[in-house]
C-alpha positions, 0 to 999 in steps of 0.5 A, a space after each residue: 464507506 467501504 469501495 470494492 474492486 475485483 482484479 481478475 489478473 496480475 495487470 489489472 492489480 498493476 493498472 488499479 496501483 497505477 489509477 491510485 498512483 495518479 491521485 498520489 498527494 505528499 504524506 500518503 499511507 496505503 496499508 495492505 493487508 491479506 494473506 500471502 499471495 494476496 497481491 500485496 506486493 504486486 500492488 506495490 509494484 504497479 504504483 512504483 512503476 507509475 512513480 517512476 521507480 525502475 528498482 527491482 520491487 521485493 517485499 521487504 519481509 527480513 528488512 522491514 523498511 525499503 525506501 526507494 527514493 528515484 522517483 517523482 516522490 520518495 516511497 517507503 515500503 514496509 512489511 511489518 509481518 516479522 514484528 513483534 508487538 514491541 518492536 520499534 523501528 520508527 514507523 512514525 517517522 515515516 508517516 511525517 515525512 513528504 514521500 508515500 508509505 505503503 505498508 505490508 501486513 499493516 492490520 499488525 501494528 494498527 494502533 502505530 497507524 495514522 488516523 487518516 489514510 487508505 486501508 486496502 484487504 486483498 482476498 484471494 478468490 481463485 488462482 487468478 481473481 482478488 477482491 480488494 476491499 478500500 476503507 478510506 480515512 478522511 476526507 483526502 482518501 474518499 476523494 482518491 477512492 471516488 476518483 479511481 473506483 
């Protein structure tokens, strides 16, 4: 079952990370897809922020990984944009570790992804509003979505 959401501004993508980041459990991935613009990386840092996390929050597009770890629970942002199909740089580490993996452009290195997790596409309506599209997999992310949505 997919869930739906519209933000219609910069701070209501803020506060929904916020709600997400208050179902936050040890091992969870978000994978956020759209193009750019989209509110990707706003969405990371509204749920840094709730974490805790007060370091300047940029997508890591040149760097790959950015791990922030001075907040309730360590949190890895990844962009995968630049990769290429072959590249490795240990994304499976990440997702078996107990802090939080969001990662950026996700949809592009898909089939490294776990099977369970939260995947959420941004759509750009107009200057201000995002539809954001939720598909949870398992159990532990339907949850998380019938408790924010």
């Amino acid at each position: 079952m997919n869930y739906k959401y519209t933000s219609k501004s910069v701070e209501d993508t803020l506060e929904l990370a916020q709600n997400i980041e208050s179902e936050k459990f040890p091992g969870m991935v978000i994978c956020l897809n759209g193009d750019l613009g989209s509110g990707k990386t706003v969405f990371v840092k509204g749920f840094a922020g709730a974490l805790g996390i007060e370091d300047n929050i940029t997508s890591p597009t040149f760097t790959i990984v950015k791990e922030y770890l001075g907040g309730e629970a360590p949190l890895y942002h990844m962009d995968v944009y630049r990769l290429d199909d072959n590249a490795d740089f240990g994304v499976e580490d990440y997702f078996n570790k107990d802090g939080i993996c969001i990662l950026e452009w996700a949809e592009l290195i898909e089939d490294r992804l776990p099977e369970e997790r939260l995947d959420i596409t941004f759509k750009i309506v107009d200057e201000n509003t995002r539809i954001l599209i939720f598909k949870p997999h398992g159990v532990q992310y339907e949850e998380l979505c019938d408790a924010v949505l």
